[in-house]
C-alpha positions as CSV (number, residue, x, y, z in Angstrom):
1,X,-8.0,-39.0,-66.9
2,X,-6.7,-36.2,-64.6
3,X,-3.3,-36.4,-65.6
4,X,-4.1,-35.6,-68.9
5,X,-5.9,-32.6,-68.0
6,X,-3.7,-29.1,-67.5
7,X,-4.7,-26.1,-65.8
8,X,-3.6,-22.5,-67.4
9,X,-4.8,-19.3,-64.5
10,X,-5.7,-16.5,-66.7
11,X,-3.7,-13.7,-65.4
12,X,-5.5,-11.5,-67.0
13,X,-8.8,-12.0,-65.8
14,X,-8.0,-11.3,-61.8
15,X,-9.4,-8.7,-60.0
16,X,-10.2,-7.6,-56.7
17,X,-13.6,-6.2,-55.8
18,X,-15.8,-5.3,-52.6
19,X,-19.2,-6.7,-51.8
20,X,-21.9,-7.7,-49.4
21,X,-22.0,-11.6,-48.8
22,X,-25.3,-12.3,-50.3
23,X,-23.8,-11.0,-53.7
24,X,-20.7,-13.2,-53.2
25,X,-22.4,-16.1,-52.3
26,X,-24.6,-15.5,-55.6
27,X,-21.7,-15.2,-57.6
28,X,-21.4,-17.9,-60.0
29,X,-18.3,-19.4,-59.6
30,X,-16.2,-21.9,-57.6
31,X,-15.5,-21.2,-54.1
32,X,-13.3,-23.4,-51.3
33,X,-16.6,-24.0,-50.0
34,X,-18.1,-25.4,-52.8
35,X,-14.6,-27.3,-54.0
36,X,-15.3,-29.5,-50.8
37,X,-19.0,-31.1,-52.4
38,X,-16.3,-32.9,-55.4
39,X,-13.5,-33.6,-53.0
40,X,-13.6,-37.5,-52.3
41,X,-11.5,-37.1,-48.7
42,X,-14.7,-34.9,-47.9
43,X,-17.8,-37.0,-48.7
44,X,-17.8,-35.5,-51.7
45,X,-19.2,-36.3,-55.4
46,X,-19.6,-34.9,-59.1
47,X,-23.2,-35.0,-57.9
48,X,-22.9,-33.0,-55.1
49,X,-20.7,-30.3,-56.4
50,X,-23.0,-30.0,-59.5
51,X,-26.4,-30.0,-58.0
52,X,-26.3,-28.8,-54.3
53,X,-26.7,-25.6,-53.0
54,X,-26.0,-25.7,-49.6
55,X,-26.5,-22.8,-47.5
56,X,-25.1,-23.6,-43.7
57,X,-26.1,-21.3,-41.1
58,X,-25.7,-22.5,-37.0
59,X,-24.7,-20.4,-34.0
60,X,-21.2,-20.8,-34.8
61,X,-21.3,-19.4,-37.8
62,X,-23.5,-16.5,-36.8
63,X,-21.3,-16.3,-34.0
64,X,-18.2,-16.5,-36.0
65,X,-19.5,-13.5,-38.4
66,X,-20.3,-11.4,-36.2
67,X,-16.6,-11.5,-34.8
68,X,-15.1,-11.4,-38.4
69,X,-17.7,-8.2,-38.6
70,X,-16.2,-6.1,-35.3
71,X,-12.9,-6.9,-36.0
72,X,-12.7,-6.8,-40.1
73,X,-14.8,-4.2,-40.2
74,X,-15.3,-2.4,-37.4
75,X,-15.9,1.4,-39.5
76,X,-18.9,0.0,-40.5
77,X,-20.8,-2.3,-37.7
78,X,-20.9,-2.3,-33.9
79,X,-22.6,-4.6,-31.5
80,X,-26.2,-3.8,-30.5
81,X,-27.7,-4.0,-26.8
82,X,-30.6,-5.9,-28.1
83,X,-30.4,-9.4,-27.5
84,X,-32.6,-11.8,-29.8
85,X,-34.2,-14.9,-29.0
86,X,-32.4,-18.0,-29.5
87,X,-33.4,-20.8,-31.9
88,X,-35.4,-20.1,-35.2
89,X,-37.6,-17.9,-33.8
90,X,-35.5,-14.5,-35.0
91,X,-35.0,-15.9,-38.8
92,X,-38.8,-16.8,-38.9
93,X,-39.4,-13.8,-37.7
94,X,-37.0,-11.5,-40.2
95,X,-38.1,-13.1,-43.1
96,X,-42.2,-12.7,-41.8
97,X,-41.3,-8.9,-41.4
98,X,-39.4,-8.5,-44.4
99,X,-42.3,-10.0,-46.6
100,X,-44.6,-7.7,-44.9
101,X,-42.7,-4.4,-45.7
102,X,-41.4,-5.4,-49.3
103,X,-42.2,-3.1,-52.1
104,X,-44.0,-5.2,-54.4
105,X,-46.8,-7.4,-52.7
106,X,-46.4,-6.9,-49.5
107,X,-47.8,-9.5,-47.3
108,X,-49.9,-9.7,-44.2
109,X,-48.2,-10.0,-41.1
110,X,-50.1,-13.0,-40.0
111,X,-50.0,-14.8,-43.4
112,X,-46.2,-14.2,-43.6
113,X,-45.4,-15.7,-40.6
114,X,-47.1,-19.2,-42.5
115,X,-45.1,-18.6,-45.6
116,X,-41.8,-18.2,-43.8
117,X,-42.9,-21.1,-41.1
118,X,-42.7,-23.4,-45.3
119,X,-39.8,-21.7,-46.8
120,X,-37.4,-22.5,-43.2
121,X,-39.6,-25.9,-42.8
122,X,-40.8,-24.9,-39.3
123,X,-43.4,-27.1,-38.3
124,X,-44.5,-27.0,-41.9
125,X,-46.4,-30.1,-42.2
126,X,-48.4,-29.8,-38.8
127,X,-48.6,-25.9,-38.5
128,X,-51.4,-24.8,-36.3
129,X,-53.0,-21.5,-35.3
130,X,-52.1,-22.2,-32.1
131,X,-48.1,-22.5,-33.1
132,X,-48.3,-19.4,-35.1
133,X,-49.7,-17.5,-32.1
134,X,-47.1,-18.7,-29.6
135,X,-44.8,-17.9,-32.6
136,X,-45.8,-14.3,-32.5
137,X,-46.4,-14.3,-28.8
138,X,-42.5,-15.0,-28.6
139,X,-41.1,-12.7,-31.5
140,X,-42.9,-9.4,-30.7
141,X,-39.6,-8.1,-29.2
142,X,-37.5,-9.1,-31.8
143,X,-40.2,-7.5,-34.6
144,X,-40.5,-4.5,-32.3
145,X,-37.0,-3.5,-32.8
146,X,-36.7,-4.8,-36.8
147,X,-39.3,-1.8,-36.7
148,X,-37.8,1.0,-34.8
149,X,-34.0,0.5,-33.5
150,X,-32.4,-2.0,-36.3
151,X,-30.1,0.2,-37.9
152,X,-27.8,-0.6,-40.8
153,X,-24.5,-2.4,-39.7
154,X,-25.9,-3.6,-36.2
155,X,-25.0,-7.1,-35.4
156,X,-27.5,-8.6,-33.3
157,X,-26.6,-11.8,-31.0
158,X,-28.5,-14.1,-28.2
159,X,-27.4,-13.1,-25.1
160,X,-24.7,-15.9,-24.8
161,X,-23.7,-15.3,-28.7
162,X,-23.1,-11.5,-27.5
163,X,-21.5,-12.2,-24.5
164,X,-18.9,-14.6,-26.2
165,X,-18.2,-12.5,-29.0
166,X,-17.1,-9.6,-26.6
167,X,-15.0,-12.1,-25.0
168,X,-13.4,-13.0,-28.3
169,X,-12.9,-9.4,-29.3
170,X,-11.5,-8.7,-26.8
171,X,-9.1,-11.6,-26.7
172,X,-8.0,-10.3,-30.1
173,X,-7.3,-7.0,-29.6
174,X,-5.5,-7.7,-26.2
175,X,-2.9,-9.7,-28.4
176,X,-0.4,-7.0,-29.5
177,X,0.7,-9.5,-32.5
178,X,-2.3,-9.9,-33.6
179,X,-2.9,-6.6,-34.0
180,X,0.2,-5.8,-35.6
181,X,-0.6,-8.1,-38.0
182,X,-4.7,-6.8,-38.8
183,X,-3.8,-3.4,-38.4
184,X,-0.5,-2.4,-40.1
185,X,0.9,1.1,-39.6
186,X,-0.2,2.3,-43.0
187,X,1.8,4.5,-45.4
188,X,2.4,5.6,-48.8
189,X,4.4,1.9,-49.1
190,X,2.3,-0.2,-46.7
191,X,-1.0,-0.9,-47.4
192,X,-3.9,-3.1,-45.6
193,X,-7.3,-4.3,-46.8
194,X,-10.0,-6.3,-45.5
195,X,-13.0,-8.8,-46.5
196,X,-11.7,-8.1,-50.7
197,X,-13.5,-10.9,-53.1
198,X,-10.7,-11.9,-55.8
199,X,-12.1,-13.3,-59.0
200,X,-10.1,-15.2,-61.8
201,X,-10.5,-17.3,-64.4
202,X,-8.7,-20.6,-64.6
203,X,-8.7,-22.9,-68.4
204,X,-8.5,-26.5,-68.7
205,X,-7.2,-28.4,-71.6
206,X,-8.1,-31.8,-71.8
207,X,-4.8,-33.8,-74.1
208,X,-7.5,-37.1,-75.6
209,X,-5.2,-38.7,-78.2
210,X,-4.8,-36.0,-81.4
211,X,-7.9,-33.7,-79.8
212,X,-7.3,-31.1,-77.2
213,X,-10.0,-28.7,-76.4
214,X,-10.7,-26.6,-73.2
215,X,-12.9,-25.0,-70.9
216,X,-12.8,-22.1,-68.8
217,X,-13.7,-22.1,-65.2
218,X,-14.6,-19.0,-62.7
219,X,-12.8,-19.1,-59.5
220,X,-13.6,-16.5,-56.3
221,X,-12.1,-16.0,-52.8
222,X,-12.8,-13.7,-49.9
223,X,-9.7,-12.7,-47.9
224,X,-10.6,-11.9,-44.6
225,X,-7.5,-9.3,-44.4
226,X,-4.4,-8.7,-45.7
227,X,-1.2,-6.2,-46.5
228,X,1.4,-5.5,-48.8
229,X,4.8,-4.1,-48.0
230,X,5.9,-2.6,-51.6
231,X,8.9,-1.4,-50.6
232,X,10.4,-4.6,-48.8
233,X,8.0,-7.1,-51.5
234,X,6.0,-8.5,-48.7
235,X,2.6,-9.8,-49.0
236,X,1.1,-10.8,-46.0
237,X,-2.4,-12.8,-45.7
238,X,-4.6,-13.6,-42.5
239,X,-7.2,-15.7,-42.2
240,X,-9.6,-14.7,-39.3
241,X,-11.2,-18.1,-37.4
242,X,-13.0,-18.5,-34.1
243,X,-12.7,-22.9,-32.6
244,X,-15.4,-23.9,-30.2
245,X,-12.4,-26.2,-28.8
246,X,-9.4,-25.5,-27.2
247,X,-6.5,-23.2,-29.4
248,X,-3.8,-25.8,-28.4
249,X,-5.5,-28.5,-30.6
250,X,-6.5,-26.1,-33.5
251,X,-3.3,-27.3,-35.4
252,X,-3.5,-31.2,-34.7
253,X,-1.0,-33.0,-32.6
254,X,1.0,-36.0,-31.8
255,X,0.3,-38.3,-28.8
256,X,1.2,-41.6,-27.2
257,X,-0.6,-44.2,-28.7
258,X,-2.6,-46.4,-26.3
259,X,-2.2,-49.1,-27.8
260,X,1.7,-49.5,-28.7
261,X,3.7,-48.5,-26.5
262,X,6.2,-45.7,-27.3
263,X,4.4,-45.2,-30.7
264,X,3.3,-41.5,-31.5
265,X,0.2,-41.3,-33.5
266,X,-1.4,-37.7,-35.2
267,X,-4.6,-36.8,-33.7
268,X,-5.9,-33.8,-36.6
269,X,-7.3,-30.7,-35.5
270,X,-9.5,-28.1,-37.1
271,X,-6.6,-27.3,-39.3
272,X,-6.6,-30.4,-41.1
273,X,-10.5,-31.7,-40.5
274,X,-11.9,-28.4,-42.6
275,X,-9.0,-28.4,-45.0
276,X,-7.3,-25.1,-44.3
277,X,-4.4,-25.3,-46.1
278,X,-6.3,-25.7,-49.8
279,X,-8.2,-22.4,-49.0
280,X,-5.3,-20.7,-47.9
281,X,-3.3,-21.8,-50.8
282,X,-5.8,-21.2,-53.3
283,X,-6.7,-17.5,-52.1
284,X,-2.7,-17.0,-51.7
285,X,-2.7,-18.1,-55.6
286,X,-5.0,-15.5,-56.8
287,X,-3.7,-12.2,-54.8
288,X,-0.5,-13.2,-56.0
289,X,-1.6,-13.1,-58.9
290,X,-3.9,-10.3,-58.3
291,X,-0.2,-8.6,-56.6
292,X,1.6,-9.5,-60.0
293,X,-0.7,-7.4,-62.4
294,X,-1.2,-4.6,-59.9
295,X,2.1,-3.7,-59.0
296,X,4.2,-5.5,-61.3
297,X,6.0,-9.5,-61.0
298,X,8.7,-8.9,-58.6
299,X,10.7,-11.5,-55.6
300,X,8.0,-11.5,-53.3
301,X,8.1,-12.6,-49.8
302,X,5.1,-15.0,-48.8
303,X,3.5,-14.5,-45.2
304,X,0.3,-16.4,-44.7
305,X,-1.2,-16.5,-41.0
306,X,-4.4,-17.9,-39.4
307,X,-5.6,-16.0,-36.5
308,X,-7.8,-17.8,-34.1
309,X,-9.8,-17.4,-31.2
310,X,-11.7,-19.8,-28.8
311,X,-15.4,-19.3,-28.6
312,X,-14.8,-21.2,-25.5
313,X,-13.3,-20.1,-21.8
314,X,-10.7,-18.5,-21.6
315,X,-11.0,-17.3,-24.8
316,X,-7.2,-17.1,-26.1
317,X,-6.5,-16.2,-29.6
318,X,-3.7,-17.3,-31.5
319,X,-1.3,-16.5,-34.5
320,X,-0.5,-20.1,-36.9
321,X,2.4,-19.5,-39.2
322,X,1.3,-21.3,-42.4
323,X,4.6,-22.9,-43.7
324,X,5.5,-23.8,-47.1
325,X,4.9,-27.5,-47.1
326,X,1.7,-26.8,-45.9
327,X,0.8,-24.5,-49.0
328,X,2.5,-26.4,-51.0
329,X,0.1,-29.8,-50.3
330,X,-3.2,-27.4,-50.2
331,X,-2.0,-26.5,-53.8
332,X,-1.3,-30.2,-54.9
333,X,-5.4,-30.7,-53.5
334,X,-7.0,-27.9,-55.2
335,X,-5.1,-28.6,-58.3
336,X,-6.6,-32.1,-58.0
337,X,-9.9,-30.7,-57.5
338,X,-9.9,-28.2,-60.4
339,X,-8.9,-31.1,-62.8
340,X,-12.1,-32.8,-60.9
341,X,-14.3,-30.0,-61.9
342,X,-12.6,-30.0,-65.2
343,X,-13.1,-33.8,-65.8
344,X,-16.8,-33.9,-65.0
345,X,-17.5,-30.8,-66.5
346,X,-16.7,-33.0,-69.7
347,X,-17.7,-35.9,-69.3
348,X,-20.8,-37.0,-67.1
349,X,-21.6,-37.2,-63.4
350,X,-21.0,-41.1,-63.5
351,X,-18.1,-41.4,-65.5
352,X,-15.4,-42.1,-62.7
353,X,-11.2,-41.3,-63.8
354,X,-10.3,-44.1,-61.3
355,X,-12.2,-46.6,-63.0
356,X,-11.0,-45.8,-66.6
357,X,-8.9,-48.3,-68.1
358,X,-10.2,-51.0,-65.3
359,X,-11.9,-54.1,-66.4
360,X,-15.6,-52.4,-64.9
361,X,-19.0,-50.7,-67.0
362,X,-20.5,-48.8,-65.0
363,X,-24.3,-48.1,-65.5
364,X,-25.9,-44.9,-64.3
């Protein structure tokens, strides 16, 4: 069961890297994403964890990249004047082009626009000639400029993505403490990074009776920015997130409840619905860790901030404070969902630690 199970970080095995996100998302290990497909209190299963691949994209997330691009790295992108066309159409488009221009086998135009149509399920089962031509008819802009203006680093919106990412910008660069706290004064004491993957190894020893063996699992995090102060032992870490709803109920809140007079109930916000406080504990673990073998173990003073910004009017952004019981509870859950892993990396998908010891069999 999970209370026999103990988890051991090796220390040793932490480091802290730069890449693109396609190579991190490839990386084989376990993310806060992916710790959510075993979480229970997050429609999650042994199934799910072990078998899905999900790869999300929306407007919002596209929307909320491109901001984490300007912002987190704004050396290396900037904001094009183009303005793509909304729904599928540009992702049908980009993977048509890019199977037309690839080295080896390069496709026809026309007959990559049917394979990407398949692979994004556009249409797939009734695709016509006639859809394909209004397909093209409607992405020759877009495929004009993948051929002559896209340029590396260009972040490329719909006109109401681009105007709402200017906005939100904007809104954070207007807000002198969150600038102070995403661009530091930098110095030979004070330094600042941003968008740094942090890998480590975590073991797991199972204690069954006399036996004890254990496994090793591979852990990753991308910190979206953060300093340290080595001459005061400060280690600050923010976390960069846009809300399509209003900032004032991005941390939950208390209201009246309408049904008992003079009784307060918690209405959760983003804060709590997406589980912030296990990522933010669980990347805080490994740069500490990461801070520890760098620079040495010394006293150090936690700071961990979430900066958001609406994606909505008026566009205000926001610094959160992340306090200690906060943490503190985000590291109780992903210590519960490590053991999780752990468990069912042993044993099989069906086998349930709730149910041990009850008076059940359960059959796959």
């Amino acid at each position: 069961m999970l209370e026999n199970i103990t988890l051991k970080p090796l220390f040793s095995s932490v480091e802290r890297i730069q890449m693109e996100d396609p190579e991190y998302f490839a990386l084989d290990a376990i993310s806060n994403s992916k710790l959510a497909l075993i979480n229970p209190d997050q429609d999650g299963s042994p199934q799910k964890f072990f078998r899905e691949r999900k790869e999300t994209s929306s407007t919002a997330l596209e929307l909320g990249t491109a901001v984490h691009a300007l912002l987190l790295e704004k050396d290396k992108n900037f904001l094009s004047d183009f303005e793509k066309p909304g729904g599928k159409i540009p992702l049908l488009i980009k993977t048509a082009y890019n199977l037309s221009i690839r080295e080896q086998n390069p496709v026809d135009y026309t007959e990559a626009l049917t394979i990407a149509c398949k692979i994004h399920d556009y249409y797939s089962n009734a695709l016509s000639e006639n859809r394909i031509n209004t397909l093209r008819e409607k992405g020759q802009d877009y495929l004009n400029f993948l051929k002559e203006e896209a340029k590396p680093g260009m972040v490329v919106l719909t006109a109401d993505q681009r105007d709402k990412c200017l906005k939100c910008v904007g809104s954070v660069k207007e807000n002198s403490y969150t600038i102070e706290l995403l661009y530091p004064e930098i110095s030979d004491t004070l330094l600042s990074f941003d968008e740094d993957v942090i890998l480590m190894d975590i073991e797991a020893y199972f204690e069954d009776g006399v036996d004890s063996d254990s496994i090793i699992m591979k852990t990753k995090g991308k910190i979206d920015n953060w300093s340290i102060d080595l001459e005061k032992n400060i280690i600050t870490m923010n976390d960069l997130k846009t809300t399509g709803k209003s900032i004032q109920f991005f941390p939950g809140r208390w209201q009246e409840d309408k049904y008992e007079e003079g009784k307060q109930i918690f209405i959760e916000g983003s804060f709590q619905k997406y589980h912030y406080s296990r990522q933010l504990a669980f990347y805080m673990s490994m740069l500490l860790a990461y801070c520890n073998k760098t620079y040495g173990e010394r006293d150090w003073q936690l700071a961990v901030n979430i900066v958001a910004v609406e994606t909505v009017y008026p566009y205000r952004s926001q610094v959160f404070r992340i306090g200690e019981e906060a943490l503190k509870k985000g590291m109780n859950e992903y210590n519960m969902l490590m053991k999780r892993v752990a468990y069912h990396t042993k044993n099989s998908y069906y086998k349930i630690p709730e149910l041990e010891g009850q008076d059940l069999i359960l059959i796959p």
